[in-house]
N, C-alpha and C positions, 0 to 999 in steps of 0.2 A: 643379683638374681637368685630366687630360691630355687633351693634343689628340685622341686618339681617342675618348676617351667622351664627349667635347666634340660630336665628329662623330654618335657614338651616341646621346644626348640631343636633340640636334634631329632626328635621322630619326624618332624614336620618336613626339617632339613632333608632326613635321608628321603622321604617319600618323593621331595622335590626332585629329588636325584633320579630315580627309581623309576618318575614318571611322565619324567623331562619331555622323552621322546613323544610324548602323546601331543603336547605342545606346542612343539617345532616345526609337527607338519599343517597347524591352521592355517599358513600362509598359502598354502597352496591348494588348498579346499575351497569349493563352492559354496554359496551359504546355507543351501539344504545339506549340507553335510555337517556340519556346528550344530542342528538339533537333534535333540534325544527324544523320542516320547515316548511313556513308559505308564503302567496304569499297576497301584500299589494292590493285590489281591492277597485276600485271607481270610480261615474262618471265622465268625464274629468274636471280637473280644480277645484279638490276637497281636494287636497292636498296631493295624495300620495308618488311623489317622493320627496318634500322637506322634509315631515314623514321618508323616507330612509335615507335622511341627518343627520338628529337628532337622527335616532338608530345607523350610521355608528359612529358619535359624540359620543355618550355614547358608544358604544364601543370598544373604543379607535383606532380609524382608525384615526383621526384627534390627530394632538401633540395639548397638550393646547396655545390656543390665536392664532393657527394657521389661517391664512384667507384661504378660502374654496370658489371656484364657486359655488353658489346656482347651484340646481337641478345636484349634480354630477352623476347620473346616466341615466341622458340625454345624453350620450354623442355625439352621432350621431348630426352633421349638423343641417339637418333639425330637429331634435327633440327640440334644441337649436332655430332656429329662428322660426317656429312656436310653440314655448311652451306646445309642447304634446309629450307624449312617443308613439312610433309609435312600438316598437320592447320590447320585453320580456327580460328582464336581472335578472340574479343571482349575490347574494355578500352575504356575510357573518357575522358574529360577534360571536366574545367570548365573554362570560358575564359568571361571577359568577364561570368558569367552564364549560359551556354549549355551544352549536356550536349552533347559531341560523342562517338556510339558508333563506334566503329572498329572494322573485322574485315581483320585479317591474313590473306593468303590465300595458298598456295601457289601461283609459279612455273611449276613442274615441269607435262611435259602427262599425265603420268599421274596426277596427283591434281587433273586439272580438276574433276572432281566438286564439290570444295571449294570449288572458286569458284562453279560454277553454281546450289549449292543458297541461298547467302546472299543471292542475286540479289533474293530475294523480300522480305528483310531491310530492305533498305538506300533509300536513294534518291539515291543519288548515288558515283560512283564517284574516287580519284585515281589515271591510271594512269602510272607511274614509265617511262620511259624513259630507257635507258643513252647518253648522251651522246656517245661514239663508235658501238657498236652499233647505235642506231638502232631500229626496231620488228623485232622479232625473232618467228619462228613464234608462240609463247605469248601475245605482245602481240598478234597476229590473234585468235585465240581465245578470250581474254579480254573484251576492247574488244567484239568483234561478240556475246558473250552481253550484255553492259552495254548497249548499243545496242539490241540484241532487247527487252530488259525496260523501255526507255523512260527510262534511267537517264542524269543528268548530268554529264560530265566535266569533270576538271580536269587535264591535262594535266601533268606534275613534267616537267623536261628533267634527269636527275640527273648528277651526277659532271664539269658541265663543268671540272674543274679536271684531267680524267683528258688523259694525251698524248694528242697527234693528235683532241681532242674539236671536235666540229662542230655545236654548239647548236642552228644557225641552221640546215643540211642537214637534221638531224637533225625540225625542227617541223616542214618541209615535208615530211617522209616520214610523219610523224604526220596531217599534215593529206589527203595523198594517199590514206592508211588509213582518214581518217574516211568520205572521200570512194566509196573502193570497199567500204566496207560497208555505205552507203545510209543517211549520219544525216542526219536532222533537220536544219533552219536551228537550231531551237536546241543541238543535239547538237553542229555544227560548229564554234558558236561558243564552244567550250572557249577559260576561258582561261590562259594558258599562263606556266610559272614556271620559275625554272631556279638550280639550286645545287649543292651540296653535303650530299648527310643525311649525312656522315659528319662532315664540319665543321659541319654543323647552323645552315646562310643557306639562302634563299631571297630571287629578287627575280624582279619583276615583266618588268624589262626588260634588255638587258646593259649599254646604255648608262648607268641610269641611278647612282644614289646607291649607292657602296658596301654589299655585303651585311653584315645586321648578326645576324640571328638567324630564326625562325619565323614572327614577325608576319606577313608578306606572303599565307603559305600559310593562316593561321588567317582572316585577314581574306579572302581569297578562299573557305574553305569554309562561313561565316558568310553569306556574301554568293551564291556559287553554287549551293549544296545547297540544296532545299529542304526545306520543313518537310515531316515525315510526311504523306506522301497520307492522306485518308480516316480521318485519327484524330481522332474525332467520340468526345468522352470522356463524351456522354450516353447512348452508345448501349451495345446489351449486350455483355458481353466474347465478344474473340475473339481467336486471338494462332495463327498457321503458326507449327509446328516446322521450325526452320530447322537445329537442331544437336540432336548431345546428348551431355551431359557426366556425368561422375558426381562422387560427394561420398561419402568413407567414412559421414560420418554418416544421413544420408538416402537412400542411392543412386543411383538412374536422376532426372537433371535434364534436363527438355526446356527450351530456349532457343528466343526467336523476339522476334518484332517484334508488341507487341499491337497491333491493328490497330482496337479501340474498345474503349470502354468502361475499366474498372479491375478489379483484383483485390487478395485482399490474403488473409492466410494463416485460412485456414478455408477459404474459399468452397466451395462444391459447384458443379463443374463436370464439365462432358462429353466426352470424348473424342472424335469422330468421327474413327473410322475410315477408312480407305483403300478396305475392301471393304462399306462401308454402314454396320458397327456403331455405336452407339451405347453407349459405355463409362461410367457414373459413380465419379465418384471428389472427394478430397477436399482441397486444397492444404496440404500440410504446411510448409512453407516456400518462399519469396522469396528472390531473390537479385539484387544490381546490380553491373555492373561498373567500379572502376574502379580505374585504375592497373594492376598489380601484382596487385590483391587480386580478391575476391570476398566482396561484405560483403550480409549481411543486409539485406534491406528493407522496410518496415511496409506498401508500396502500390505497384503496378505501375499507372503511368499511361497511357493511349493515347498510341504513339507512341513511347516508351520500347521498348531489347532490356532483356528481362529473363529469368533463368532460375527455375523454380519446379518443385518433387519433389511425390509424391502421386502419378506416375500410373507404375508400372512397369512397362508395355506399352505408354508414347506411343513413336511410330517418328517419323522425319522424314519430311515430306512432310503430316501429319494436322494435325489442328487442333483444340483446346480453345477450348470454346466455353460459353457460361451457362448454355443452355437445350438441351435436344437436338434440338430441332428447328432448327437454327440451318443455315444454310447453308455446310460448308465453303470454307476457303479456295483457291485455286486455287496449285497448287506448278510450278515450273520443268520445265522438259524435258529428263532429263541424257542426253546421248549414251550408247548401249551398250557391252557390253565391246566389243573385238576380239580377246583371248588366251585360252587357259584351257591349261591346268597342273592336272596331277592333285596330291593330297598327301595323302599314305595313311602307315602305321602303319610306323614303322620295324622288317621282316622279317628283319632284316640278324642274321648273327650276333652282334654286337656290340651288337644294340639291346636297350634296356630297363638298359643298366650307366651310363649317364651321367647321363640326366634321369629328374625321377618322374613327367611327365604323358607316358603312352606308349599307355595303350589308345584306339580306338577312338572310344569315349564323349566322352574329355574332349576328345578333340583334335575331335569335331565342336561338341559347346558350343561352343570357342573358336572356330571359324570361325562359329559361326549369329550366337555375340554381335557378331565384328567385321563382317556383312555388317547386322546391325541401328545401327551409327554410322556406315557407310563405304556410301553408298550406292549409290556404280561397282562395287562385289563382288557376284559374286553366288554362292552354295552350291550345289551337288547334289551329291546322295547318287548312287551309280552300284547298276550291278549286283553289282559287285563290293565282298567285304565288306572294310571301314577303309579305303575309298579314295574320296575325294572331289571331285568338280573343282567350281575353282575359276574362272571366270569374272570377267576384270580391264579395265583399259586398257593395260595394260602389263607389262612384266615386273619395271621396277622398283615397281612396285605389290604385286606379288605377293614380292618380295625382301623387301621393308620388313615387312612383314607376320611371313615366316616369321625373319628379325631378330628384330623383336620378342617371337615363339613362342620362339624359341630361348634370349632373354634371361628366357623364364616358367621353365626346365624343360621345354621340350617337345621329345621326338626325334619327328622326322618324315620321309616319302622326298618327294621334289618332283620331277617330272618336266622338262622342255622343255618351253619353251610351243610352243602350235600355234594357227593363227590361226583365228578362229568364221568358218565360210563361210554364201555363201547360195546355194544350189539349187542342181543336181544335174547330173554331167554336162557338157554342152556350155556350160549355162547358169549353170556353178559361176563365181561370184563373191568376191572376196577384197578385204580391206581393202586402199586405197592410204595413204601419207603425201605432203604435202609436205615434204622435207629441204632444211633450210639447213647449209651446212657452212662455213667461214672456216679456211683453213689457208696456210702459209707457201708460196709464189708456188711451190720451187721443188718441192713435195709435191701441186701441184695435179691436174697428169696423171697421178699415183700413183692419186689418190683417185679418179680419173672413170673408171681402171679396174677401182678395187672396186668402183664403183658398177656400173657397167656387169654385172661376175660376179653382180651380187643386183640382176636386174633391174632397174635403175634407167635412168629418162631422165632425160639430162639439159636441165635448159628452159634456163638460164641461169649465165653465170660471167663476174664482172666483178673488174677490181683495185679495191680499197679502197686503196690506195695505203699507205707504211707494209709495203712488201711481204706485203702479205695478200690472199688474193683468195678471192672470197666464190661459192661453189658455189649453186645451188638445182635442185634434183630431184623426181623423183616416183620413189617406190618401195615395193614392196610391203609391207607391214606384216612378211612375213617375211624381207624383207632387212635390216631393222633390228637383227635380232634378231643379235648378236655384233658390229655395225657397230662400237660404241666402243671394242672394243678393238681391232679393227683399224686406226684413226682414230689412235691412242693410239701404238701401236708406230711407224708408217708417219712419225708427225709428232712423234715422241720427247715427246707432250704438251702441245702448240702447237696442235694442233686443236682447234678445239671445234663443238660440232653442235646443233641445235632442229630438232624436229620436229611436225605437227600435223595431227589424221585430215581427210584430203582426201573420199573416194568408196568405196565398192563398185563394180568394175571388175573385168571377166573376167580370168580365172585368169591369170599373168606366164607362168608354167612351171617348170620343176624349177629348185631354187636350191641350190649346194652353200655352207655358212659355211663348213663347220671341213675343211680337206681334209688331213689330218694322221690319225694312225693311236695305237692308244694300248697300251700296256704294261698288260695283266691278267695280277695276280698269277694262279698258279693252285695256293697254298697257305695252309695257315691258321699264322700262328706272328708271330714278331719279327722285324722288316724287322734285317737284318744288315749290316754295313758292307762285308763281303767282295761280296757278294752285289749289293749297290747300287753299287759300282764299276762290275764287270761288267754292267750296266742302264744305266750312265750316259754308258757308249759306245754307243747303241742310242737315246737321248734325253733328254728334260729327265724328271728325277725331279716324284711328287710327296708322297712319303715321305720321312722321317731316318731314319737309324740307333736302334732302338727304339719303332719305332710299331709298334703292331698292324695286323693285315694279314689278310685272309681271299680263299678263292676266288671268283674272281670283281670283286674290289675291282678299280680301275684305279690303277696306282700310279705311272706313268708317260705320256708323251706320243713317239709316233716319226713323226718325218718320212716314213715309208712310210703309204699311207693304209690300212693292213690295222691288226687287233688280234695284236700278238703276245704268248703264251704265256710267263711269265715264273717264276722261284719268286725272289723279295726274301729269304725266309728262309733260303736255303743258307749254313751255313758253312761253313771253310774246313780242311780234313781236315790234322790237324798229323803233321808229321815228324819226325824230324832238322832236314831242312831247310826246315820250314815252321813256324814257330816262332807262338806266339800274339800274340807283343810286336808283330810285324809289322802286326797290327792296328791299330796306332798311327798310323802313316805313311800311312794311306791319307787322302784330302781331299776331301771330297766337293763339289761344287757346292750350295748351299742351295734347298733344294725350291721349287718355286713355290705360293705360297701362295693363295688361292681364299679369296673374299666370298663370300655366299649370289647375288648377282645375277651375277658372272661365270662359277659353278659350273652355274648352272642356263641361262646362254646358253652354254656351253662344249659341254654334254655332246650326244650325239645322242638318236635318238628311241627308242633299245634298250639308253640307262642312265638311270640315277638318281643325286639329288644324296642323299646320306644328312646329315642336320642336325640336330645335337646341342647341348646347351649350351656345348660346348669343341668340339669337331671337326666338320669338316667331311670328309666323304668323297665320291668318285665311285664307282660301279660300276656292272654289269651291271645289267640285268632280272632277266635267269637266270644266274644265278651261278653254275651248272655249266657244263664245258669242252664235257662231250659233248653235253648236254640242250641249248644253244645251239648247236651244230651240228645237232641233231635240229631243233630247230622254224626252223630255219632264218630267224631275224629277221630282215627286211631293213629293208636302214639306208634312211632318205629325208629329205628339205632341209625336211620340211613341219611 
């Protein structure tokens, strides 16, 4: 045996030793006492779902030396090409004996939702900090919802192997956090691990015995987590909707935590409702989670997450219960929007030729269904016919969404978001944030005078040493709004920014983003090469040569803050001496190309983003030259 696994073998050895007793006593434990459920929390990009990777690994989901996609619990598309969990997922593992349920949770603060609703799930939380980073906005907001619900942590220190990481700074800023959100003696006495999930160790302390694998973290949530509160498996069923998933075969699947008693596939059970109803219905199928899968189940036990169909009107928040008279469960408090964005029927000349869901109809189904699993969304119908707002956390919330729409088939128009006020006048109120920003030393006095142009104060600005220096602000919900890319350009990509809703606090005052002027065609035809030359002395294009093109569309950007009058389609009147080959020689600059989330922070409050399954477009409101001078739109920061 080689010296290493010589090393490996006795650590293994003595932990067996060390943790014997935990073992000994399963024989005389109930079976709600053998699960753990626990939901992994952290600021985006702090290592949670590869953390998922390395408990799925140790608990034998993966065959040994098997090759594995990082981040398996991403599965979703988009979660995959932009590298964030956007949706709340459940999986599994046996260990030891022991069912440990895990829910993955997004990062990002605009799909906090996802974390605050599992809240009710779970009884114990681990939350991952970034080892240099330190506790970061999201990790405020995360932690103090786990803390609110009376929940136990276990502190991860991730990634000490990253440059310039500071383990030991880093638990005292952890524990300073625990401290200013008001935990508990036992809350504070989280205890504390520190590794690598991407090299997949953890240990207890730094000093001590080389890290070797998972053990440390498995044996801490065995030992930390506790057993399901109040799962009393004589008592009658009842089980909070905490999630809900679907199943081609069966459909709509509510998930939750049964909180007594058992169920098993027949049973007649009760809905209750949100608004008093009482719904019957009948369990058509069981579902348990683990690994990877989602497999059939013959018995949902108290204390167990499990998912189960039959009821095609359960929402999240209700509860299914044995009897109807039964006492609903009590559900979490999720923060409200603070944005809304309209998203109406695409009117545009060109719409109805790319996608097939275009009317009216389908495009509000699709929104009622995603406000019934996403429960930070909220629908209204307006006065206006096919146009509907949408009420979010954010704009990437609302991005992701119309992503999504556009990868169904669906052409849609999306306005600018605008922030949800409160009261009237003198008394008008608006969202604040907290901003953390971290950008290179010598881009710092850049950044405190964007902040400054978008109302921002600033509280605080220290070096991180490493030539970085760490901003923190308050600022209006709609100074945010275009912030990253200004961040972006100003720091060639070196910045990075967290943010998290602070207060309602009186109105900042007028805020200009975008102080730039833009190029509206004001013809319908084939953008031209001759024609896009002469355009590209005037500003940054955002047409080719051969795109379609109508009045009113915006086909460019000009450094004058006015709209000017453009025609893209003119060609070039031949000669003698104008010859068509000429055509050839001309080199255009490659257009700037626009995401649904930079599109829809770009444009002002008197165009529209048009989003299709292939294209995306800018344009007018009123798409006429004169009818836009008649009603006279005026532009505003709001």
């Amino acid at each position: 045996m080689r010296n290493g696994e010589t090393i490996q073998a006795f650590q293994k050895a003595k932990r067996g030793v060390e943790y014997a007793g935990i073992f000994s006593e399963m024989s005389t434990q109930d079976q709600a006492s053998r699960y753990r459920n626990l939901a992994i929390i952290a600021h985006v990009d702090h290592g949670k779902t590869t953390l998922v990777d390395q408990l799925l690994r140790a608990g034998g989901t993966y065959r040994e030396n098997q090759q594995v996609q990082e981040r398996a619990m991403d599965s979703m598309d988009l979660e995959r090409e932009k590298g964030i969990t956007i949706k709340a997922k459940n999986t599994s593992i046996r260990w030891n004996g022991y069912t440990i349920n895990i829910v993955d949770t997004p990062g990002h603060a605009d799909f906090g939702a996802e974390v605050e609703r599992v809240m009710k799930m779970v009884d114990g939380v681990i939350l991952v900090v970034d080892a240099y980073e330190g506790p970061q906005a999201q990790t405020h907001f995360v932690l103090r919802k786990a803390l609110e619900e009376g929940l136990l942590p276990i502190v991860v220190i991730n990634k000490i192997d990253r440059p310039n990481a500071d383990p030991l700074k880093v638990r005292d800023e952890v524990l300073e956090l625990l401290l200013e959100l008001d935990a508990t003696q036992e809350q504070f006495d989280a205890p504390f691990l520190y590794g690598s999930a991407k090299d997949g160790y953890f240990m207890e302390n730094l000093e001590g015995d080389p890290p070797v694998d998972c053990s440390p973290l498995l044996f801490s949530i065995v030992k930390r987590i506790p057993p399901p509160k109040d799962a009393d498996s004589e008592a009658p069923f009842r089980m909070l909707i905490s999630n809900i998933d679907w199943d081609d075969y069966v459909g709509r699947v509510a998930i939750g935590r049964i909180s007594s008693g058992s169920v098993r596939k027949g049973d007649s059970l009760y809905l209750l409702r949100r608004d008093g109803a009482r719904v019957p219905g009948k369990v058509t199928r069981l579902f348990e989670y683990s690994g990877l899968q989602t497999n059939d189940s013959a018995v949902g036990e108290a204390g167990n997450i499990i998912g189960l169909s039959g009821f095609e009107d359960a929402d999240i928040g209700e509860t299914l219960a044995l009897g109807a008279d039964a006492e609903p469960l009590p559900f979490v408090n999720i923060d409200p929007p603070t944005v809304q964005m309209e998203i109406s029927i695409n009117d545009g000349p060109l719409g109805g030729r790319d996608g097939k869901n275009v009317t009216s109809r389908v495009i509000r189904d699709r929104l009622m269904r995603e406000m019934r699993t996403n429960i930070s969304i909220k629908v209204e119908d307006t006065d206006s016919a096919g146009v509907f707002l949408v009420s979010a956390r954010g704009t990437m919330q609302v991005s992701i969404l119309v992503e999504q729409m556009r990868r169904e088939d669906y052409e849609v128009l999306v306005s600018r978001p605008r922030v949800i006020l409160h009261g009237e006048g003198e008394k008008r109120e608006e969202p604040f944030e907290t901003l953390f920003c971290e950008v290179p030393d010598e881009h710092a006095n850049g950044i405190v005078r964007i902040l400054g142009n978008r109302r921002g104060v600033l509280e605080s600005m220290e070096s991180k040493g490493s030539g970085r220096t760490l901003i923190c602000a308050v600022i209006p919900t709609r100074g945010l709004i275009g912030f990253e890319f200004e961040l972006v350009n100003l720091t060639s990509g070196r910045g990075i920014f967290s943010h998290m809703f602070r207060e309602y606090a009186p109105w900042a005052g007028e805020i200009t983003t975008r102080r730039s002027g833009t190029l509206v065609s004001m013809e319908n035809g084939i953008a031209r090469p001759y024609a896009l030359q002469a355009m590209e002395e005037r500003g940054t294009l955002f047409v080719s040569p051969g795109d379609e093109v109508y009045e009113g569309m915006i086909v460019g950007e000009t450094p004058k803050p006015v709209d000017i009058p453009v025609n893209p389609t003119r060609e070039k009147h031949l000669t003698n001496h104008r010859s068509a080959t000429k055509n050839e020689s001309i080199q255009l600059t490659p257009p700037r190309i626009f995401t649904p989330e930079r599109a829809i922070e770009y444009i002002e409050p008197d165009e529209l983003v048009e989003i299709t399954p292939h294209f995306i477009r800018l344009r007018k409101r009123i798409m006429d030259a004169t009818e836009r001078k008649r009603a006279g739109f005026q532009q505003n920061a709001d």
